[in-house]
PAZAPA-4460 file (N, C-alpha, C; in steps of 0.05 Angstrom, whole numbers, plus 32768, in hexadecimal, padded with zeros to 4 digits):
% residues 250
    n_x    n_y    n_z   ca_x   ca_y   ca_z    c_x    c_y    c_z   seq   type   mol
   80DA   93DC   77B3   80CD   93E4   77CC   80AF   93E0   77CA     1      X     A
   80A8   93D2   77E0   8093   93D3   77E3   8079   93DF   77F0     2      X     A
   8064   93E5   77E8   8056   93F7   7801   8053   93EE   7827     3      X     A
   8059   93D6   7827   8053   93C1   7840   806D   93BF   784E     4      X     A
   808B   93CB   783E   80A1   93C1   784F   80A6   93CD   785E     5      X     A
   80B0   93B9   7872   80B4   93C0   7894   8092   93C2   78A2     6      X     A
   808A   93B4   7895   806B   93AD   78A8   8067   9391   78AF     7      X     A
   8056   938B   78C3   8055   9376   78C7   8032   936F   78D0     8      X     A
   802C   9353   78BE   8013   9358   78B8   8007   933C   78C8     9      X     A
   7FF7   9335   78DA   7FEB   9324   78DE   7FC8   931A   78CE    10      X     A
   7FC5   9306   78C8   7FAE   92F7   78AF   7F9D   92E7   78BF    11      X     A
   7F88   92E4   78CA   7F80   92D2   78D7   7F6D   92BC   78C1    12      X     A
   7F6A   92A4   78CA   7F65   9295   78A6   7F79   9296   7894    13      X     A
   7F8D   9299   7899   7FA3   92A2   7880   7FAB   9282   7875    14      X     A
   7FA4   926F   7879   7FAB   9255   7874   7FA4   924E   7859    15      X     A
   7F8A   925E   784D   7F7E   9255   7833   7F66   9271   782F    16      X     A
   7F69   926B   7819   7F4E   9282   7808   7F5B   92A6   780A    17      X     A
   7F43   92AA   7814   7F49   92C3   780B   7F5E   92CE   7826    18      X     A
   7F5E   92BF   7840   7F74   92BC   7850   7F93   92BD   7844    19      X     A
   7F8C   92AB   783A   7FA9   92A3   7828   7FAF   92B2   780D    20      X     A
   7FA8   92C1   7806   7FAA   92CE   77E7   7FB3   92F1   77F7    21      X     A
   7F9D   92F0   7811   7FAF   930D   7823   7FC1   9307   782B    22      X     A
   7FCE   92FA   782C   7FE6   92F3   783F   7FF7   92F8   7830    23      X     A
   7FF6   92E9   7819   800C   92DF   7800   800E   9303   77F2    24      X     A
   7FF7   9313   77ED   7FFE   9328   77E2   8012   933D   77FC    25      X     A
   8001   933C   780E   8014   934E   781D   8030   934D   782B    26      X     A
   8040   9332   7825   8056   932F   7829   805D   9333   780A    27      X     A
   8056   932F   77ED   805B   9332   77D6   8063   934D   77D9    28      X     A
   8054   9368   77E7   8052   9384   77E9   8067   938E   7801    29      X     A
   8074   937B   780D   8086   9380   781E   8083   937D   7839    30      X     A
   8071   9372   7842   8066   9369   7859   8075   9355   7866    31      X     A
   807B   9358   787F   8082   933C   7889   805E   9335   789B    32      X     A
   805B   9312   7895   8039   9306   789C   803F   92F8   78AC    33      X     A
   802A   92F3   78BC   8022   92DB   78CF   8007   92CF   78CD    34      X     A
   800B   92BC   78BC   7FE7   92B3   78BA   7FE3   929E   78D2    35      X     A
   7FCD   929D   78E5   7FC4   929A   78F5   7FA6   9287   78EF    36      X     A
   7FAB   9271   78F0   7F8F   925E   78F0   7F94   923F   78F0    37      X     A
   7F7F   9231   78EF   7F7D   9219   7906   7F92   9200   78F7    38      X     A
   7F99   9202   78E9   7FB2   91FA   78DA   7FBA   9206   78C6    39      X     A
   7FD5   920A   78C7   7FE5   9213   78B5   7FFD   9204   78A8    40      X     A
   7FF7   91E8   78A3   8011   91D6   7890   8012   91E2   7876    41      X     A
   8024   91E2   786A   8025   91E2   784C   8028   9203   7848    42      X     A
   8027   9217   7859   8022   9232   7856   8042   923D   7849    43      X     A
   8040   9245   7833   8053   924F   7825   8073   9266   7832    44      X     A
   8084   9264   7832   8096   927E   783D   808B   928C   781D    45      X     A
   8091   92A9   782F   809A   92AF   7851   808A   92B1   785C    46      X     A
   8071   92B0   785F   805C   92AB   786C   805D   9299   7887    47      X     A
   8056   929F   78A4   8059   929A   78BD   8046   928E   78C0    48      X     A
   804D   926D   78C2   8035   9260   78D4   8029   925B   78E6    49      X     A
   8016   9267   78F7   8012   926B   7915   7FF2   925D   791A    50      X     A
   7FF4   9245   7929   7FD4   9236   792A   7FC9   9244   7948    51      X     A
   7FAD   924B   793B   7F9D   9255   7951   7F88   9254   7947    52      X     A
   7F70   925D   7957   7F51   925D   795A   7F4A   9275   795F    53      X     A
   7F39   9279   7954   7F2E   9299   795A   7F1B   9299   796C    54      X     A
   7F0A   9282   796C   7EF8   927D   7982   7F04   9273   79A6    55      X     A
   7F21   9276   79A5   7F29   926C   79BC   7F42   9286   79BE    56      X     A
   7F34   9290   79DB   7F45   92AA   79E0   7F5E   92A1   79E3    57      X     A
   7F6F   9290   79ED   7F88   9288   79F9   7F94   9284   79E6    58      X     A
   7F8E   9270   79D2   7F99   926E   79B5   7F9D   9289   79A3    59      X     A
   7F8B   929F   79A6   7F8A   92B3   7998   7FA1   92CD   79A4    60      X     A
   7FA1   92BD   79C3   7FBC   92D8   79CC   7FD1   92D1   79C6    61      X     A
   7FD2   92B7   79CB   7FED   92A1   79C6   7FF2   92A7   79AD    62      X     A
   7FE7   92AB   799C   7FEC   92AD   7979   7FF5   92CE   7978    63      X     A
   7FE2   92DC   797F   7FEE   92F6   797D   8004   9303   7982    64      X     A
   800E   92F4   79A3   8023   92F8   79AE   803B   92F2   7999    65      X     A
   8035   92D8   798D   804B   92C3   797C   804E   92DE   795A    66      X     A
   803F   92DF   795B   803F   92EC   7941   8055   9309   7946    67      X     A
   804C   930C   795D   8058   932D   7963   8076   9328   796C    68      X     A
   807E   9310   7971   8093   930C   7973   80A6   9307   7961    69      X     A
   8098   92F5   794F   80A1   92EF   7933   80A7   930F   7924    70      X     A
   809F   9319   7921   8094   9329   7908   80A2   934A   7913    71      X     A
   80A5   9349   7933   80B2   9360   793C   809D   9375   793A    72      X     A
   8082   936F   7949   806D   9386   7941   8055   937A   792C    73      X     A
   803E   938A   793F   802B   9386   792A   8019   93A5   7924    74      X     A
   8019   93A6   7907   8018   93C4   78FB   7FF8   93BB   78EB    75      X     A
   7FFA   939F   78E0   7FDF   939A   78D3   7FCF   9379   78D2    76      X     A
   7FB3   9382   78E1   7FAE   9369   78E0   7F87   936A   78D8    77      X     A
   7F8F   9349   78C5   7F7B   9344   78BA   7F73   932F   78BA    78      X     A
   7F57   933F   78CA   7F44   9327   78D8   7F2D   9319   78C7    79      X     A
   7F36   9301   78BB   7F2F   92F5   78A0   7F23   92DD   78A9    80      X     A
   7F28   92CF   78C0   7F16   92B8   78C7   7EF8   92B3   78CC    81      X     A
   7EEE   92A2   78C1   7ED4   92A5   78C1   7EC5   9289   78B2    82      X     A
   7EB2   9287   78C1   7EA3   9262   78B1   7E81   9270   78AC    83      X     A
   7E7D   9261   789B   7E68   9264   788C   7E4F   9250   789F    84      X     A
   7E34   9257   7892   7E18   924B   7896   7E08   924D   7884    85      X     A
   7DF4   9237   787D   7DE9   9241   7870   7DC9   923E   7872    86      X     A
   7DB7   9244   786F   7D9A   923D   787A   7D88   925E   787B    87      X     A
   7D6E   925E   7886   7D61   926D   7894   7D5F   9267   78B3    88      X     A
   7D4F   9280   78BB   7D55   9281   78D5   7D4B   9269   78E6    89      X     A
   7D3F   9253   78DB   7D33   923E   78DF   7D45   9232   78E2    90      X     A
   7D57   922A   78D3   7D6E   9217   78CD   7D7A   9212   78DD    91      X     A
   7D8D   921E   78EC   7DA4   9216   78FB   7D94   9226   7916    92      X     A
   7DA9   920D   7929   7DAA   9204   7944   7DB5   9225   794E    93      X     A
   7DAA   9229   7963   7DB9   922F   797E   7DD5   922E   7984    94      X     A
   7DDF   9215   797D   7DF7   9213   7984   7E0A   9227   7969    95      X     A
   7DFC   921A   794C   7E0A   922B   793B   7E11   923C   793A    96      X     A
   7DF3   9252   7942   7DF5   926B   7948   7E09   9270   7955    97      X     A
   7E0C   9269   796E   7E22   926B   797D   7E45   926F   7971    98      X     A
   7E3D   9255   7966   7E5A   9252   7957   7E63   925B   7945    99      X     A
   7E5D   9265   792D   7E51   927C   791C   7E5C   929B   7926   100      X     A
   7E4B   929D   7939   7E4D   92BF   7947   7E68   92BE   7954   101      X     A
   7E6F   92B3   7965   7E82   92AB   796D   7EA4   92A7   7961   102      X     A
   7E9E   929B   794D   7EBE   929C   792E   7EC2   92B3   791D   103      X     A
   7EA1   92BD   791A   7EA0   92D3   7901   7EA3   92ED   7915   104      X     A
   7E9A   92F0   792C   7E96   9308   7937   7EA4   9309   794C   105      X     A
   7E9E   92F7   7968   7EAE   92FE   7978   7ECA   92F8   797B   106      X     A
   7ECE   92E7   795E   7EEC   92DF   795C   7F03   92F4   7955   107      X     A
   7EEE   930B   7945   7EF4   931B   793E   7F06   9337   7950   108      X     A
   7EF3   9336   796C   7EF9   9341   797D   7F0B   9338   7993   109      X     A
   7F14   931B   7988   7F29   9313   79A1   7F40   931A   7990   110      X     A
   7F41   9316   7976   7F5B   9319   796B   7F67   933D   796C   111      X     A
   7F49   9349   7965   7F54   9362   795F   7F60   9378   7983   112      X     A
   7F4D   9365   7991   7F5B   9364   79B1   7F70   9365   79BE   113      X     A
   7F77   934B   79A8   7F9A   9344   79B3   7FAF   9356   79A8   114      X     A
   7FA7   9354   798F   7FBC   936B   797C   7FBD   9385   7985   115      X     A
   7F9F   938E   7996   7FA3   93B0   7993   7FBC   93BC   799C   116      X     A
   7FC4   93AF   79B0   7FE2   93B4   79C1   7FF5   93BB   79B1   117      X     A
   7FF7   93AB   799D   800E   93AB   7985   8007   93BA   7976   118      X     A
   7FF4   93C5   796B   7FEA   93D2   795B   7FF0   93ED   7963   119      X     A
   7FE5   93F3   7979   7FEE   940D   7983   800A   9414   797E   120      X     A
   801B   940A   7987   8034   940D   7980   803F   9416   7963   121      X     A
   8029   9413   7959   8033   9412   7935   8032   9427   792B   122      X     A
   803C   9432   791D   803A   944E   790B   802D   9455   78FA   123      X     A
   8022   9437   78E9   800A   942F   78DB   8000   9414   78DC   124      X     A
   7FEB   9420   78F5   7FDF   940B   78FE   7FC1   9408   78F0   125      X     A
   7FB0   93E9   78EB   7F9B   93E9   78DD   7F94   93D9   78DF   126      X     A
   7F78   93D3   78DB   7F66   93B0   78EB   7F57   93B5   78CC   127      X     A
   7F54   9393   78B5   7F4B   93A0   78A2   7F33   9385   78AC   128      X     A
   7F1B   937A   78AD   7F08   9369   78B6   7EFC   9360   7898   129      X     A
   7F02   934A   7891   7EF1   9340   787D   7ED0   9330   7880   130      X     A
   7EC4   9347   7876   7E9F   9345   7874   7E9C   9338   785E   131      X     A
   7E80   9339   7858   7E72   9333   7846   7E58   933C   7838   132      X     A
   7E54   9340   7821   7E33   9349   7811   7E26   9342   7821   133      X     A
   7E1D   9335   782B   7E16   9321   7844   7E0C   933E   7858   134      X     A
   7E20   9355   7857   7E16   935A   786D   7E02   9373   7871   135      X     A
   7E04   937C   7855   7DE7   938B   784E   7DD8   937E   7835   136      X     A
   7DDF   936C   782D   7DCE   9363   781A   7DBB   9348   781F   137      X     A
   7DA0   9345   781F   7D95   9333   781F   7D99   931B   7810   138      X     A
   7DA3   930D   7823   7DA7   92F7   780A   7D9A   92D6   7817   139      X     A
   7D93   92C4   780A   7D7C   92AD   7814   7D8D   9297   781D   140      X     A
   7D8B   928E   7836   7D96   927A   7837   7DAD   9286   784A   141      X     A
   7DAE   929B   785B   7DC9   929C   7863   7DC6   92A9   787B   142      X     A
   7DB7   92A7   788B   7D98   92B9   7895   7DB6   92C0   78B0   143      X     A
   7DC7   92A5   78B9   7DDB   92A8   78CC   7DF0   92B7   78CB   144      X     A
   7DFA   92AC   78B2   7E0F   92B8   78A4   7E17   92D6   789F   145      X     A
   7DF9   92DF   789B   7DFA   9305   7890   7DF3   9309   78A9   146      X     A
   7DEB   9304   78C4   7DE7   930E   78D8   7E03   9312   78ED   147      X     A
   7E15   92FC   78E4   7E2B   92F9   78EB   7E3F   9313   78D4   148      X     A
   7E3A   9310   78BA   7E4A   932D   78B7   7E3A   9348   78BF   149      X     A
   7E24   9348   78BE   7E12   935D   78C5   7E26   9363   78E6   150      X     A
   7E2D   9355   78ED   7E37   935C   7909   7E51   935F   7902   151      X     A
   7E61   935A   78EE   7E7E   9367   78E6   7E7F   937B   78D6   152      X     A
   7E70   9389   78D0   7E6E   939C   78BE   7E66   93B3   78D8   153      X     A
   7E59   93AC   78E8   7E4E   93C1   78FC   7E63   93C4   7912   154      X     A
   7E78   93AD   7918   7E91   93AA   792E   7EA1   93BF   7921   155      X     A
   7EAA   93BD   78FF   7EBD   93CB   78F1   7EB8   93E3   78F3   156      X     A
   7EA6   93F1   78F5   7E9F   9411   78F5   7E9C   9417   791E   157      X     A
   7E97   9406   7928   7E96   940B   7943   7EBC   9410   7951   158      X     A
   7EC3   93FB   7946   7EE4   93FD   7943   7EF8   9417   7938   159      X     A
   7EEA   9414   7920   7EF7   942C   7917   7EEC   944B   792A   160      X     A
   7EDC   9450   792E   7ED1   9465   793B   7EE4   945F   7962   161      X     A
   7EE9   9450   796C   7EEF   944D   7981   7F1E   944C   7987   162      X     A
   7F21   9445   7969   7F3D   9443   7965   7F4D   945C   7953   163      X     A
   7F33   946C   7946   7F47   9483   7939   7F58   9498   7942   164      X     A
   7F57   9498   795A   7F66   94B2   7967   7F7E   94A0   796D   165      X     A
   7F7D   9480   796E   7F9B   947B   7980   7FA5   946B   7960   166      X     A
   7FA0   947E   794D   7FAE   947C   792E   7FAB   9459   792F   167      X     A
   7F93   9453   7934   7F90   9432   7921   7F71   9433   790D   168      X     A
   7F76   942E   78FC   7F67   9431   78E4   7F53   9416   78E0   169      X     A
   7F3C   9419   78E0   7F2B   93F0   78E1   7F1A   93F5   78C7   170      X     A
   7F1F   93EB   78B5   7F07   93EA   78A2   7F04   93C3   789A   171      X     A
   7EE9   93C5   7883   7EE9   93AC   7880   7EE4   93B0   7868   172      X     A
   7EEE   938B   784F   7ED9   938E   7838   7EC2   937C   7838   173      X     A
   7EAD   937A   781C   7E9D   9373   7820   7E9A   9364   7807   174      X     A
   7EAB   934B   780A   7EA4   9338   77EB   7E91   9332   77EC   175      X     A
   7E8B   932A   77CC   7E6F   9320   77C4   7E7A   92FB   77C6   176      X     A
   7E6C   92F0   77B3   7E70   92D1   77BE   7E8C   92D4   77AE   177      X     A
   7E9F   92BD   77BE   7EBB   92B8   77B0   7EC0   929C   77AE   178      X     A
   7EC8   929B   7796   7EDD   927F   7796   7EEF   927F   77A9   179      X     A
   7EE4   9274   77B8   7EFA   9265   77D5   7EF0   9243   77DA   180      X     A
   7EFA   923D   77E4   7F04   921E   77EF   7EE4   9217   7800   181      X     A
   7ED8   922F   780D   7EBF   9229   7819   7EA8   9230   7807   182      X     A
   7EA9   9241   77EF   7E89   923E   77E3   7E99   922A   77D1   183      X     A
   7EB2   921E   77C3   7EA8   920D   77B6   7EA2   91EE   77CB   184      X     A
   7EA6   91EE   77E5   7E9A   91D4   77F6   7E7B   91D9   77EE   185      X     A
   7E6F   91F1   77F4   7E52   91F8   77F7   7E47   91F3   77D8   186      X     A
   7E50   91F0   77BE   7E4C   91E6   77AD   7E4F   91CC   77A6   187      X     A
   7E5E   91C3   77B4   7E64   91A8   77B2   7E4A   9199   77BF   188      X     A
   7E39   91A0   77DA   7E28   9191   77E2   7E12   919D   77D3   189      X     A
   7E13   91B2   77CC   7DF8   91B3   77B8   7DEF   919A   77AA   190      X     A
   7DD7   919F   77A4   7DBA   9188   7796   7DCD   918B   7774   191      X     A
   7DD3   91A2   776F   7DDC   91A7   7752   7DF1   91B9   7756   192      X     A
   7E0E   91AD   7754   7E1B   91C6   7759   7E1D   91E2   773F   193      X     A
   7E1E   91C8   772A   7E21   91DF   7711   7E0C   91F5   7713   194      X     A
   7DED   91EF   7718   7DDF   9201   771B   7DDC   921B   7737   195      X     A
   7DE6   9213   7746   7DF3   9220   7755   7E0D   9233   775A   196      X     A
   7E19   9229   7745   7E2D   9236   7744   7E27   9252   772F   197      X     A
   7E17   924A   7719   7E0F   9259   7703   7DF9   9273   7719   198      X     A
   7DEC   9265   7720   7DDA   9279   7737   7DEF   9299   7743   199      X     A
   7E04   9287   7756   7E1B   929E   7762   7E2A   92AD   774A   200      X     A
   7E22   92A5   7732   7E39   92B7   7727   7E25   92C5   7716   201      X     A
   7E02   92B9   7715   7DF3   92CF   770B   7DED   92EC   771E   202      X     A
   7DF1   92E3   7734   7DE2   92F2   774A   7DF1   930D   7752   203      X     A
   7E0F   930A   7742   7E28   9323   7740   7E27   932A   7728   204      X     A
   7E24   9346   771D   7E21   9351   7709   7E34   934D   76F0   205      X     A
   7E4F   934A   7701   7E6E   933B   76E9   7E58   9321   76E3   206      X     A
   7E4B   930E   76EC   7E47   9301   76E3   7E62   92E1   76E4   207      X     A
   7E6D   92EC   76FB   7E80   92D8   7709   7E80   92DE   772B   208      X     A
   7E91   92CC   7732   7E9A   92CE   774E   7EB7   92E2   7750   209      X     A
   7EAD   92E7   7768   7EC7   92F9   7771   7EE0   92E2   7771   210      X     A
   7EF9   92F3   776F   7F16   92DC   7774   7F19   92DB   7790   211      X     A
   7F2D   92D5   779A   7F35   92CC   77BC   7F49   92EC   77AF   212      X     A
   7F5F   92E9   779A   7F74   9304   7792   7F64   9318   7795   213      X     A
   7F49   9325   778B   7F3D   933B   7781   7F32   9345   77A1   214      X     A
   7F2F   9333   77BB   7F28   933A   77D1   7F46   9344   77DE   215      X     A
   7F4F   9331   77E2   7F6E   9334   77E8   7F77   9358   77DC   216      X     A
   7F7A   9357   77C7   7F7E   936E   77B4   7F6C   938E   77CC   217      X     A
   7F56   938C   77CB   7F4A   939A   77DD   7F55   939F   77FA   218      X     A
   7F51   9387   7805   7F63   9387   7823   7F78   9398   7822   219      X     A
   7F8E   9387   7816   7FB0   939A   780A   7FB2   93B5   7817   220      X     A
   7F9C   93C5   77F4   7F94   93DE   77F9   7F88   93F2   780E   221      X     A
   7F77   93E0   781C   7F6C   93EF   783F   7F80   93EC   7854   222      X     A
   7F95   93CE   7850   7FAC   93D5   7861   7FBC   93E4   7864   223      X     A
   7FC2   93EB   7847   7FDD   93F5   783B   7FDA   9413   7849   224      X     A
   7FFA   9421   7850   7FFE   943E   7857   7FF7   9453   783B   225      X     A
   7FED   944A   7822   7FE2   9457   7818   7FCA   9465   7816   226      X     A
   7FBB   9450   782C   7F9B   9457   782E   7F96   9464   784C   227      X     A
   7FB2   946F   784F   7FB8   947A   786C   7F98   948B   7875   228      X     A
   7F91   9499   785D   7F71   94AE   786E   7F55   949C   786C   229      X     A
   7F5C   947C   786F   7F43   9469   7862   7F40   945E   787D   230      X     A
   7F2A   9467   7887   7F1E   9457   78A3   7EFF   9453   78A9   231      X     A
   7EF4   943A   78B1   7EDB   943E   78B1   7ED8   9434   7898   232      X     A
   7EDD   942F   7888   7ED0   9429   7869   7EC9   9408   7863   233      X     A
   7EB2   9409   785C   7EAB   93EF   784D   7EAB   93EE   7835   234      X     A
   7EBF   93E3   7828   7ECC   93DD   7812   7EBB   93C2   77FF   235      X     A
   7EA4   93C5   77F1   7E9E   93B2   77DF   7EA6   93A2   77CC   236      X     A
   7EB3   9389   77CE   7EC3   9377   77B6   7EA7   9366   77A9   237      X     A
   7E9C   9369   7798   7E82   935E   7795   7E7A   9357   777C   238      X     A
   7E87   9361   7769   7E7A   935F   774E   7E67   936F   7740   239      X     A
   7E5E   9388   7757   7E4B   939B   7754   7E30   9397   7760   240      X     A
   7E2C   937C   777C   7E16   9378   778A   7E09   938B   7791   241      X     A
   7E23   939E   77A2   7E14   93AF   77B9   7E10   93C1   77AD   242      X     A
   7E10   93D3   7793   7E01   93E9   7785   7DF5   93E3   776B   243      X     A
   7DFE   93CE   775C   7DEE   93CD   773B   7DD5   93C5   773B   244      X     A
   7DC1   93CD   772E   7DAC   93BE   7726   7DA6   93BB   770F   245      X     A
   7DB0   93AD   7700   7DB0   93A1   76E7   7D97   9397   76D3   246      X     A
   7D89   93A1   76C1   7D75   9393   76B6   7D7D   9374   76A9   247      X     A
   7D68   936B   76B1   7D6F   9351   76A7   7D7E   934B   768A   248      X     A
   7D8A   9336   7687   7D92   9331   7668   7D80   9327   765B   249      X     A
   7D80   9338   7638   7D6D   9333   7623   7D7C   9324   7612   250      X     A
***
């Protein structure tokens, strides 16, 4: 038995990374999934492949609807899609901005839109939002990026405060950098990736990157009916960013 059976879990991004590592654990835990994103070939059973856009409302109801049909109910969903930037506030266009705020944030709010209907219905219902260090931590070069979680970290407590009485639960976590499919692209165009890569894994106190499993692992736990009195919480997967301060090594 699992903690997840007889639930049914929707993944948005669930196609790869840390999308895909939630997906895969919470049907592992008894979950029946629907991962939801802009292709889904190759996506493993039992895992449900459903193509949509988070940036395009029609695609996002159309998916929701599909999922809730599939799956007979939606009790948990996690809103995991999200694209990166990288620069100061100099850097990127207008339009980025746009596009950016738009995937990371207001995508956020079409999906969790569509679901609420279903959600309500649920007995354990829960919206888990994947943030980032990003979104209280200063970090160089990402000036869009942390303003875009800075605005999912602030949706997840606005949510949770507005959905606790109709028993739906919204928290988010907050990885530090992870081995996923997009920082190693963003290493890849680096000037030096090796030295860049050595940089992200000095800049976390383990002295590595977070896993895509060890975020996943977190999610699980804020979904799960175990963490039934857990709402509102920002959950740090980080390596010890958001509280250590470490003297340097001698």
């Amino acid at each position: 038995m699992g903690e997840f059976d007889g639930l049914a879990a929707v993944v948005t991004g669930g196609a790869s990374g840390i999308g895909l590592a939630t997906a895969t654990l919470l049907a592992e835990r008894g979950a029946s999934v629907a991962c939801l994103d802009l292709t889904v070939d190759g996506l493993p059973a039992p895992l449900h492949g459903i193509v949509g856009d988070v940036s395009d409302d029609d695609t996002v109801r159309a998916g929701v609807a599909r999922a809730a049909e599939l799956l007979g109910g939606i009790d948990v969903l996690v809103n995991n899609a999200g694209i990166g930037a990288a620069g100061t506030v100099e850097d990127n266009s207008d339009d980025e901005w746009h596009r950016v705020l738009d995937v990371n944030v207001v995508g956020m709010a079409r999906v969790s839109r569509a679901a609420l209907p279903h959600l309500r219905r649920s007995a354990h219902a829960v919206i888990v939002n994947t943030c980032s260090i990003a979104a209280h931590a200063g970090l160089p070069s990402r000036a869009l990026y942390s303003a875009s979680k800075g605005a999912v970290q602030s949706l997840t407590l606005a949510m949770a405060a507005d959905h606790v009485r109709e028993g739906i639960r919204v928290c988010c976590v907050n990885p530090g950098t992870a081995d996923t499919p997009w920082v190693r692209r963003l290493l890849d165009a680096a000037d030096d990736p090796d030295a860049e890569l050595a940089a992200l894994r000095a800049r976390q106190p383990t002295g590595r990157l977070v896993s895509a499993a060890e975020v996943a692992a977190a999610i699980a736990y804020l979904a799960s009916p175990l963490a039934s009195a857990t709402t509102g919480t920002v959950l740090a997967v980080d390596g010890g960013m958001h509280g250590l301060r470490l003297r340097p090594a001698t």
